[in-house]
N, C-alpha and C positions, 0 to 999 in steps of 0.2 A: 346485859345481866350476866353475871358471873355461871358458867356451866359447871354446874353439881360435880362432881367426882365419885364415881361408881364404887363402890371394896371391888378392890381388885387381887386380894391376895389368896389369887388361885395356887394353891402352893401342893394339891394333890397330887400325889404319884411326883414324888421329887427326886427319883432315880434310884438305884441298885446301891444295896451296902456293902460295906465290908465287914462292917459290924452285926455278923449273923446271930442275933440274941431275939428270945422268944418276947422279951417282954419290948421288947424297941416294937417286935412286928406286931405286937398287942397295941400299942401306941400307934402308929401307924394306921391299924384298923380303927381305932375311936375315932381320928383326925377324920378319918372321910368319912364317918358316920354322924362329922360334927359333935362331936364330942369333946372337946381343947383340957375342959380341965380333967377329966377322967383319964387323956389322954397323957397329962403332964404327971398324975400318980403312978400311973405303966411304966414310965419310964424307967429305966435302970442307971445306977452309979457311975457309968462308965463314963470317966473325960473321950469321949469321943468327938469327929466332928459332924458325925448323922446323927447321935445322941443332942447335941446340941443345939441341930438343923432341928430336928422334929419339937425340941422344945420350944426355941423362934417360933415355928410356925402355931403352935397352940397359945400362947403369949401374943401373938400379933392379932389371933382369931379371936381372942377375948378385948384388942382396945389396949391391951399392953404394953404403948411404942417402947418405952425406956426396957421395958425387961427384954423386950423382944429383940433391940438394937443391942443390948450387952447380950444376947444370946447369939448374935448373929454375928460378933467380932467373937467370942471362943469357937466359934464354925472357922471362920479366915483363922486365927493362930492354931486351930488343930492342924489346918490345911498345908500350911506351913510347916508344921514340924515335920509333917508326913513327905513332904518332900523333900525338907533337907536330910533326915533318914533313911531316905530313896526307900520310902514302903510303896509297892505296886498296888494299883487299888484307880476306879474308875472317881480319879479327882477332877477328873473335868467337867464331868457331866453335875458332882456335887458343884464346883465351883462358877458355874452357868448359873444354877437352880440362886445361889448363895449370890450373885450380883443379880438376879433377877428380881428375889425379894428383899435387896437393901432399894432396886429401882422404887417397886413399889410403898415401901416405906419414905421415899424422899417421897413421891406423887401424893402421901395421904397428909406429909406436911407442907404439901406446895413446897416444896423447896427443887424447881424445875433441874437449875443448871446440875442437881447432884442426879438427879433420877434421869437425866439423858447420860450421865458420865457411865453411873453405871449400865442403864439397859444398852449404853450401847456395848460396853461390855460384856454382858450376856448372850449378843446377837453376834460377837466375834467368835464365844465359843460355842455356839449353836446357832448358827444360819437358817434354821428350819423353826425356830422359834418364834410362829405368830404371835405369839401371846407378847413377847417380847418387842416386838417390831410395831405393835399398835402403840401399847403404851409409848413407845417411845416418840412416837407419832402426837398423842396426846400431851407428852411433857413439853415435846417443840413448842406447839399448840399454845399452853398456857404460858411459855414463856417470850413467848414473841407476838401476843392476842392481835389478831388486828384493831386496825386503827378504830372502830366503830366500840369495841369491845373496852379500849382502854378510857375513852372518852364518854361513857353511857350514864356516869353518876348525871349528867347535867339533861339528860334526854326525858320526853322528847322538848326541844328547841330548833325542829329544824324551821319553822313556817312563824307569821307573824303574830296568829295565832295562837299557837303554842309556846312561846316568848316566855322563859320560868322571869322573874324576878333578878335584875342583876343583884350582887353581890359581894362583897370585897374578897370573901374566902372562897366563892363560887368563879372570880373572874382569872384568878392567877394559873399561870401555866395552862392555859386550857392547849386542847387539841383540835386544830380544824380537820378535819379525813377529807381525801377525796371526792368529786362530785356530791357535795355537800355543805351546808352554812348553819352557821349558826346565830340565834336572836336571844337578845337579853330586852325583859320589859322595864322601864322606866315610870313608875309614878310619881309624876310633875304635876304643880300650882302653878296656874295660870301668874306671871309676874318673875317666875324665877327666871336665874342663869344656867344655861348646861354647859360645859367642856366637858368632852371624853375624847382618849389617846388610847391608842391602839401601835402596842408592840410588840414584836417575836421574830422568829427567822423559821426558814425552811426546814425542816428533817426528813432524813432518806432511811423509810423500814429498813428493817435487818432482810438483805438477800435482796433488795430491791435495786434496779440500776438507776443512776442519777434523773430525777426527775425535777420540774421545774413547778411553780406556781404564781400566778397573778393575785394580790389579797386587796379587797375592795370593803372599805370601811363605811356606812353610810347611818344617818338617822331619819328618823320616820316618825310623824305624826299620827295621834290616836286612829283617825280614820283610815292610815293607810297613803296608796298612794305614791307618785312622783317625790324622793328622800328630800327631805330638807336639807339637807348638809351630806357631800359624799367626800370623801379621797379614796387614794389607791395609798397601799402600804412603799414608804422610800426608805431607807437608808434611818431613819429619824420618827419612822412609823408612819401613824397616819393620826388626824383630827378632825371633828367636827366636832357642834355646838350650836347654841343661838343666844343672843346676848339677852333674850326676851321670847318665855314663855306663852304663846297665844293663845293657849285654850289648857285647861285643866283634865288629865287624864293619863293614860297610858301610853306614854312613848316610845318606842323600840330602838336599839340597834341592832345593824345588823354586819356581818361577819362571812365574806363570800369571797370566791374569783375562781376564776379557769385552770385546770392543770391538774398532775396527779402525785404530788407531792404533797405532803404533812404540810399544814402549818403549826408549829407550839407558839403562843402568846398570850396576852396581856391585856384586858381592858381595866383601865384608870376613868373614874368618873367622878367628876368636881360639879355639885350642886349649890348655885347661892342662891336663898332662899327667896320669894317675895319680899318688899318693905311688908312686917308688919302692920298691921291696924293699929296698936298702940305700941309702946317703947320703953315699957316697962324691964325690958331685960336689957336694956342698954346705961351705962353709968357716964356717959360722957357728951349730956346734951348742953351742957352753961358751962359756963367760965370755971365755973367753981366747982366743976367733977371732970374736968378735963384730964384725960388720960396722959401718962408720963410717957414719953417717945424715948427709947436708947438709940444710939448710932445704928447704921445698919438701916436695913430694908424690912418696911410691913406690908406683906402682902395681902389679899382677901378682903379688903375693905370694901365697905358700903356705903354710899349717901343717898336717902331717902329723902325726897319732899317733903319739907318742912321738918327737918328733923336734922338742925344742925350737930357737927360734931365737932370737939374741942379737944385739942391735947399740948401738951406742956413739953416744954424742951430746955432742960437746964444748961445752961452754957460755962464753962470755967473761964475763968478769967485768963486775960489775954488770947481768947481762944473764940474763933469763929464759927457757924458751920452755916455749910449748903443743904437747903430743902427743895426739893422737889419730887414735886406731885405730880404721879402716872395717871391717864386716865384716858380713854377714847371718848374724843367730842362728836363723833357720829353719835355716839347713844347716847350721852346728854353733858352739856355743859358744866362743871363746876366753878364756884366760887371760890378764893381763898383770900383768906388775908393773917396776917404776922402782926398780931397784937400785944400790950403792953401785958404783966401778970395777971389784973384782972380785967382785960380783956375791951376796956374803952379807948384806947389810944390804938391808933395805926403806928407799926412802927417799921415796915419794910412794904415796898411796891413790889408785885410778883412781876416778873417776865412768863407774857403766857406765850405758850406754840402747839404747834399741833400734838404734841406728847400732851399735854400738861400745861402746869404753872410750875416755875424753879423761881427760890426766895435766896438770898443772900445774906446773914445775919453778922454783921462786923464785929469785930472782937474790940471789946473793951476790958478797961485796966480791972475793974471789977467785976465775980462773976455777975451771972442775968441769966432770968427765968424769963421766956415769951411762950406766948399763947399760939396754935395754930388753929383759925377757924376754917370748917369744908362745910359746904352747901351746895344745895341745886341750887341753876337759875331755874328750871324747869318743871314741872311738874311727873318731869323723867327721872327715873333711881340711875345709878350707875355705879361700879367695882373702879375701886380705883386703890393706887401703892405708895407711900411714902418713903420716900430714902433721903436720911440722915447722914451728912458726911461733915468729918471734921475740913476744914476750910483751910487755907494757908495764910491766910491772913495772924498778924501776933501782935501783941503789945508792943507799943513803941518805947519802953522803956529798955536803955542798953544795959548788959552788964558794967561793975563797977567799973573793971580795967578798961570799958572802952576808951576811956582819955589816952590812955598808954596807946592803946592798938593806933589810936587815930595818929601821937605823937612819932611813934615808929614810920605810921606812911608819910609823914612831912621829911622828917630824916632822910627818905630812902632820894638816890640819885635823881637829876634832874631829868634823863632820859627816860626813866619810871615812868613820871608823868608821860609822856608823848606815847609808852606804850600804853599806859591804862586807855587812855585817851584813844589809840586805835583801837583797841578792844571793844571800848563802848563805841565807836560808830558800827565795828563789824555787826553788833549786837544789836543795833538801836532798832531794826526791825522784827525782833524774834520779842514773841511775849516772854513777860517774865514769869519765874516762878509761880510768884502767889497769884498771879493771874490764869496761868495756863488750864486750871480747871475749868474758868469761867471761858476761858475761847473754846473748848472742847462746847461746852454746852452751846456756845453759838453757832459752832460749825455744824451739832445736832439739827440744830434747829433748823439753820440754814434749808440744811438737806430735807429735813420732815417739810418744811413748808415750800418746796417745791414739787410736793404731790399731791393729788388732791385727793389720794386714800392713803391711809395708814397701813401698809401691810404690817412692816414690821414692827408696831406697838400693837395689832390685832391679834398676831403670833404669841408677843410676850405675855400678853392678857391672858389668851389661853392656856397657857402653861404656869398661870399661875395659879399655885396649889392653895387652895380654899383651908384655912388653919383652924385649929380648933375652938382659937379662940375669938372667932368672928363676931361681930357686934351683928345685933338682929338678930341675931340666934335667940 
């Protein structure tokens, strides 16, 4: 909680004048009888800089920063001429008094770094100035709060219990402090997905020497408990999750580790939701509301039991593309298939592998509309990604001049031939072109299907960002 700030503008007895006028010391006597405005009618005409001192200070006793801060610069420009006039007169002890209450005027606008510039000021020309030496104690104070201080809008969240609600505007930037953790609550439907990412870096207070910290990421089911999912923060952050909500309630994270260094960071949390009970807010269950797919990757997808989904993929003519479907078959198998426009003809066999299924669409001389269908086999839901790419594959139709081009290479010398001819045996073993996407995808493959877990499509899963426009929703 933010600490109150006292009126501090003790500004009685502000030192000897030179300016010996009965009605200034009329003034003077109101001021410390608390009197400001009766005070500021005593006053007298004189451009002074104690006339203008005593005005400040009844102006600042009334809540008058603006009149009080223009009273306090004709104090510094008196001060000033008086010096380069070389008039003798006790300007130090005004000039002490005149940085002590501009200190206190930054202190009542929170404006720290001005109110230490000046009080330290004041304590250079008065070293006996307690008054001066706290505040200035106090403006450090709020401008460098410790860690506990900075980070308290979110408190309390230290315990599993006490867990506020995470939040998108509540999770960014936060601050971890020293022997301390923090929890965010999670209310989850039993059937959903979680991903949460945890990111930030260390920070070293102001005046502190380099310290280190260990940060341990973990989630927690309703009862508590041995974490469901833990890491320790790397390079890349940290993750946990579960691809399947098992009981309906309040879930926690939690946010800890060893050390006495700050942590500043980041929780990101991606929730997919249950298959609904019905499917009413989905537009893409038949052939005939199949959704339109563009090139490029769609992330966030869902397939539900019983609850086929259908999308459309216009293809131009002479022009190919590659489909394939991401998905982890630990959590449940899909179906696919590459149907005609409305959706009765098979018209491509998928290649499945431990990623997925990947389709092949061959380019014809005119364009084509095909259908992609996704299904469970199971009675298991599962998130799964489509990525669309143009193909290499083209029309076999040549431009017109290729007669020429072809009659040019018959022309050319008879040695030609014998080099083209070494060229293609040096080559006869390297894939070609239009092929070489598709051996990429085999050598994927290759490598996925010599493990018998998926780490790295578990990773990609996770980090894929749940979009707004998710079907089930």
């Amino acid at each position: 909680m933010r600490r109150t700030l006292p009126v501090l503008l003790l500004l009685s007895g502000f030192g000897p004048f030179t300016c010996e006028d009965p009605q200034l010391e009329d003034a003077r006597r109101l001021l410390d009888e608390g009197k400001p405005a009766q005070a500021i009618e005593a006053l007298p005409e004189a451009d002074a800089p104690e006339v203008h001192f005593a005005r400040a200070v009844a102006e600042l006793s009334q809540g008058k920063a603006e009149e009080g801060r223009s009273s306090l610069d004709q104090v510094q420009r008196g001060l000033a001429d008086r010096a380069a006039e070389g008039v003798d007169g006790p300007w130090a002890a005004l000039q002490a008094r005149l940085a002590f209450a501009r200190g206190l005027v930054a202190l009542k606008a929170e404006d720290w770094p001005t109110a230490q510039v000046e009080l330290l000021r004041a304590l250079a020309l008065n070293p006996e100035d307690e008054d001066a030496r706290w505040n200035l104690e106090l403006a450090w104070y709020h401008a460098h709060p410790p860690c506990p201080l900075r980070e308290d809008d979110h408190e309390p969240d230290n315990t599993h219990k006490d867990a506020p609600p995470w939040a998108e505007d509540k999770s960014k930037e936060r601050l971890l402090c020293p022997a301390n953790e923090d929890w965010y609550r999670l209310d989850l439907q039993e059937g959903a997905m979680l991903y949460a990412g945890l990111t930030g870096e260390i920070i070293q207070p102001a005046g502190e020497v380099d310290q280190t910290r260990e940060v341990h990421f973990a989630l927690y089911a309703p009862e508590g408990g041995a974490p469901v999912d833990e890491d320790t923060v790397g390079e890349e952050g940290a993750q946990v999750g579960v691809d399947r909500i098992n009981q309906t309630g309040a879930w926690a994270l939690r946010v800890w580790g060893p050390g006495h260094a700050e942590f500043k960071y980041t929780v990101r949390v991606d929730v997919v939701p249950p298959c609904p009970v019905d499917d009413k807010l989905e537009e893409n269950d038949s052939a005939g509301e199949a959704r339109a797919l563009e090139d490029g990757q769609q992330a966030g997808l869902k397939a539900c039991p019983s609850d086929p989904d259908w999308y459309k993929i216009a293809v131009p003519a002479k022009e190919g593309r590659q489909v394939t479907l991401l998905f982890d078959p630990e959590r449940g198998p899909l179906a696919a298939t590459i149907t005609d426009e409305i959706g009765l003809e098979s018209l491509a066999e998928g290649r499945a592998h431990r990623g997925g299924i990947a389709f092949k669409i061959p380019a014809k001389e005119e364009a084509q509309t095909v259908l992609l269908h996704v299904a469970t086999e199971t009675e298991q839901e599962n998130l799964y990604a489509i990525n669309l790419q143009k193909s290499d594959d083209q029309g076999k139709n040549q431009p017109q001049d290729q007669d020429k081009q072809d009659q040019d290479k018959q022309d050319q010398p008879q040695d030609q031939d014998k080099q083209d001819k070494d060229k293609q045996e040096d080559q006869k073993d390297e894939p070609k072109p239009k092929d070489q996407q598709e051996q990429q995808m085999k050598q994927i493959t290759e490598a996925l299907d010599e493990q018998s877990e998926n780490p790295q499509l578990k990773k990609a899963l996770k980090q894929l960002k749940v979009l707004p426009e998710l079907e089930d929703y």
